[in-house]
C-alpha positions in Angstrom: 23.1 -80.3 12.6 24.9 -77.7 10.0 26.4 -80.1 6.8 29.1 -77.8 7.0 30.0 -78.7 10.3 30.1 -83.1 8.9 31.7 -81.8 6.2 34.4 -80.0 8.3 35.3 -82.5 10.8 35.5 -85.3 8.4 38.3 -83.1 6.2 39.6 -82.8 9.1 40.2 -86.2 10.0 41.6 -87.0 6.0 43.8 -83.9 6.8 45.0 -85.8 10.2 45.6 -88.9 8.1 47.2 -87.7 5.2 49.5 -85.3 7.3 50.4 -87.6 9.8 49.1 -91.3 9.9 49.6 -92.8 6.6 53.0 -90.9 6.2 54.1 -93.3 9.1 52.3 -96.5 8.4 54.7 -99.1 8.0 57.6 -96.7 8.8 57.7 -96.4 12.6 61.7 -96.8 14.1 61.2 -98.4 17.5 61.9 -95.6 19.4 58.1 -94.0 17.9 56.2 -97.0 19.4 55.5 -97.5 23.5 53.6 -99.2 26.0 51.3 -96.6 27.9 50.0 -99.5 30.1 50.1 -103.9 30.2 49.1 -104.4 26.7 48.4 -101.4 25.1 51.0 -99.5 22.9 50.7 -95.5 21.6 52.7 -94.4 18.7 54.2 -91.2 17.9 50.9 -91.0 15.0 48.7 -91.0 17.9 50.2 -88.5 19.7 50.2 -85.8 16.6 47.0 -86.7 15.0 45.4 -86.3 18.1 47.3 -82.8 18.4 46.4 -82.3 15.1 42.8 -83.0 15.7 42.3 -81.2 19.4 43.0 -77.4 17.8 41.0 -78.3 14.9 38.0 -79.0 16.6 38.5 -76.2 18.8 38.6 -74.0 16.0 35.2 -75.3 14.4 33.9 -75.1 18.0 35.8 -72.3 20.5 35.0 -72.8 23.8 34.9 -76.8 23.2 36.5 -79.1 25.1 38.6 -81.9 24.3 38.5 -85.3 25.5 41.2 -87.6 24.0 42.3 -90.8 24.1 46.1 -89.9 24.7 45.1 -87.2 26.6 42.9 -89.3 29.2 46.1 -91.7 29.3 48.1 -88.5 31.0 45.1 -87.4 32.8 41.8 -89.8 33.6 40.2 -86.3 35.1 39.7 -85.6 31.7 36.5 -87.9 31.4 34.5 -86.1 33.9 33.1 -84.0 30.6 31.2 -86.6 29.0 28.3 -85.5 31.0 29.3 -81.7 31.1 27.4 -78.8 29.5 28.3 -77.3 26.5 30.2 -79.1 23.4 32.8 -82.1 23.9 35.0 -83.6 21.4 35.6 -87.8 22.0 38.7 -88.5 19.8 40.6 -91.5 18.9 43.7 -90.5 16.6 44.2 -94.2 15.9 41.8 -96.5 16.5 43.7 -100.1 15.8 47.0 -98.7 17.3 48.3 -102.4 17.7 47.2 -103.1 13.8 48.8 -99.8 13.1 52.3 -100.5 14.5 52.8 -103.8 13.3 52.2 -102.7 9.8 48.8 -104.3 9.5 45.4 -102.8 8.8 42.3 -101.9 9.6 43.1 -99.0 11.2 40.7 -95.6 11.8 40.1 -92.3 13.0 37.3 -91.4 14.7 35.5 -88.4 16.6 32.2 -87.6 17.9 30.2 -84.3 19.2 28.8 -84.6 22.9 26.3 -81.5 23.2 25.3 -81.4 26.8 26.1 -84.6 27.9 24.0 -86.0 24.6 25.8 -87.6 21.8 24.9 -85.6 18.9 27.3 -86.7 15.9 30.1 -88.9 14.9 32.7 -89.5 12.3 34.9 -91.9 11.8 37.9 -92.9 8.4 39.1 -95.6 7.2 42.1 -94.1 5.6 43.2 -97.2 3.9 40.1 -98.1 2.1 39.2 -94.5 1.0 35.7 -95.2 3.6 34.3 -92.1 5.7 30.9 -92.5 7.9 29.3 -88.8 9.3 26.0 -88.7 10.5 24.5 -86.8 13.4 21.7 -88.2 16.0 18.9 -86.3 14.4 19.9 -86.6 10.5 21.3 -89.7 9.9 24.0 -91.3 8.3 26.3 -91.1 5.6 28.8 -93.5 4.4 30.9 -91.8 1.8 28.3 -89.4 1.1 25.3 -91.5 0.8 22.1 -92.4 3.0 22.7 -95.5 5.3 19.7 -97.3 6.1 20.0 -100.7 7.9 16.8 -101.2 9.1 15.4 -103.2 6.4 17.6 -106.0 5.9 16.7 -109.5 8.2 18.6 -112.6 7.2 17.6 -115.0 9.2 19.3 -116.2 12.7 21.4 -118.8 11.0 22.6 -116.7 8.0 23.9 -113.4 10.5 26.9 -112.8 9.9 29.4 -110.6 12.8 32.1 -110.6 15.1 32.2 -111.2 19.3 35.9 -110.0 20.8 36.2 -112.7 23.6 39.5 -112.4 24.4 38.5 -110.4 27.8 35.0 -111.8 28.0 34.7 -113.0 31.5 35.2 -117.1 31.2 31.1 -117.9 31.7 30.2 -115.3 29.3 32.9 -116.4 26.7 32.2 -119.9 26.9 28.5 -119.5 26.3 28.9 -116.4 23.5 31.0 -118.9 21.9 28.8 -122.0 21.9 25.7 -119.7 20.7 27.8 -118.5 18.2 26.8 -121.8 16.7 23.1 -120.6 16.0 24.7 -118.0 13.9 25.6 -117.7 10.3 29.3 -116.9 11.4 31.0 -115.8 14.6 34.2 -113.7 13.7 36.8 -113.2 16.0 37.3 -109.2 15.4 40.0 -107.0 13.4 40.9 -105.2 16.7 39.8 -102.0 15.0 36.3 -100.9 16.3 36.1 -98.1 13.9 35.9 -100.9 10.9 33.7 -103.7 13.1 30.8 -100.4 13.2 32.2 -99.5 9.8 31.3 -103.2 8.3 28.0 -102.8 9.9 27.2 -99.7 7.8 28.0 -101.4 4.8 26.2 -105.0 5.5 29.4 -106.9 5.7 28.2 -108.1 9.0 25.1 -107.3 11.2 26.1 -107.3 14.7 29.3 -106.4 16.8 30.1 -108.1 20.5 32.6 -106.2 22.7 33.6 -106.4 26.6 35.8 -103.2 26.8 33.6 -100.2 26.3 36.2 -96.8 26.5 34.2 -94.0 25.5 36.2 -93.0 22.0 36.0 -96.7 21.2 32.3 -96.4 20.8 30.7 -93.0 20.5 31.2 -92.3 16.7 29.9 -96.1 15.8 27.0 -96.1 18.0 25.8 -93.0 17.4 26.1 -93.8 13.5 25.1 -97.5 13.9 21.9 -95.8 15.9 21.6 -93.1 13.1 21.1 -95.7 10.3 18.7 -97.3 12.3 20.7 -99.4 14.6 20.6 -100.3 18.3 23.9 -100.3 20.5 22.9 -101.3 24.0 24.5 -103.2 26.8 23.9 -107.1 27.6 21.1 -106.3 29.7 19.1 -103.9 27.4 20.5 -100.5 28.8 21.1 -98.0 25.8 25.0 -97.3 25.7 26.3 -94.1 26.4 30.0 -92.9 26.6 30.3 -91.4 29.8 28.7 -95.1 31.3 31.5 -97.1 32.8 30.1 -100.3 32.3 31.4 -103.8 30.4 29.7 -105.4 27.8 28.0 -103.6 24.6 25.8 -105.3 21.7 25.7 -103.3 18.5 23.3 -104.6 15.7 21.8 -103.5 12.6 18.6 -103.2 13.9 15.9 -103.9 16.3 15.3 -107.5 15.7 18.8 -108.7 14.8 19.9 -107.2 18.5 17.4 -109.3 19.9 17.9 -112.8 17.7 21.6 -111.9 18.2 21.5 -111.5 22.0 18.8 -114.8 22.6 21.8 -117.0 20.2 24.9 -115.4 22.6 23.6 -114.2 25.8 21.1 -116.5 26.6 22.5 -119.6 25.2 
């Protein structure tokens, strides 16, 4: 894949953030914050960065299509192009929304290239801590401009380090990811942000990331970088992952033999 075409996505998304994310973290009015369904809130950032975002990337690709988060929320026909021909934008304006209205952080925003039903590449930002993964499925990664490799580094089972969202874990699988966690180094409870959870595995602040929900712009950017660097992101029973799958439960580690220690500790417990 073209660098110019990283490189223009990626100032794309600081664009989207310095435009119209960070100008309205920590100064939402009520009124710019709702509930789109039990649970889950959209603010009036979401909404324009992913406006911002959509004629963006159908300017550095005419003809794409579009496929985001907000989007899907007013029409869930919309995800019948994940396995389309031809190019498709996944976007999440805000990833962290819930982190993002309350004032807190991490919060991200993330994108990635479908190319005929294939994941090809993936960006996403961490606007806060200045942090900015690209890579594409046949070049690698980058992680604010440099190579990512994370196939090299092994600690052993009881000094991984990495995080297992269990809140909606069905109650057999949570009780028994959480007792395995006890093999582990340390089990982390998540930052609701899964931009920064496949973010900290590109840096080595953790080597493994346990989620139940699996919505497509959640996870295409990290997995395809996570896999990029070397990493595996596959689903409880070994499956690779891929976005247009409607499946729960995904295991993302840093490589091949920290998936496997990780899933034996959690899974099999």
């Amino acid at each position: 894949m073209a660098d110019t075409l990283l490189d223009d996505v990626g100032d794309l998304l600081r664009e989207a953030a310095d435009q119209v994310v960070l100008p309205l973290f920590r100064k939402l009015d009520d009124d710019d914050v709702s509930e789109k369904a039990p649970g889950e809130v959209v603010t009036v950032a979401d909404r324009r960065a992913e406006e911002l975002l959509s004629a963006g990337l159908r300017r550095l690709r005419p003809g794409s299509m579009v496929v985001g988060e907000e989007g899907v929320a007013d029409d869930p026909g919309l995800l019948r192009h994940l396995r389309a021909g031809g190019d498709v934008w996944l976007v999440d304006p805000v990833d962290g929304t819930a982190n993002f209205a309350a004032g807190r952080r991490p919060f991200a925003l993330m994108v990635s290239l479908l190319t005929d039903g294939r994941p090809t590449a993936g960006w996403i930002l961490d606007p806060l801590a200045d942090t900015l993964a690209v890579g594409s499925a046949d070049d690698g990664t980058l992680l604010n401009g440099r190579p990512v490799d994370r196939t090299t580094a092994t600690p052993p089972p009881g000094e991984l380090r990495g995080a297992a969202m269990t809140r909606f874990l069905p109650p057999e699988t949570r009780d028994r990811v959480r007792a395995g966690g006890r093999q582990l180094g340390e089990l982390l409870p998540g930052q609701h942000c899964a931009g920064r959870e496949y973010l900290d595995i590109l840096t080595g602040e953790q080597q493994f990331v346990l989620f139940w929900r699996t919505l497509p712009w959640d996870h295409a950017p990290g997995t395809l970088l996570v896999r990029a660097a070397g990493g595996v992101a596959r689903r409880f029973d070994g499956v690779d992952y891929h976005p247009a799958d409607d499946d729960r439960g995904l295991l993302v580690a840093a490589n091949e033999q920290i998936w496997a220690e990780v899933r034996d500790a959690l899974l099999d417990s």
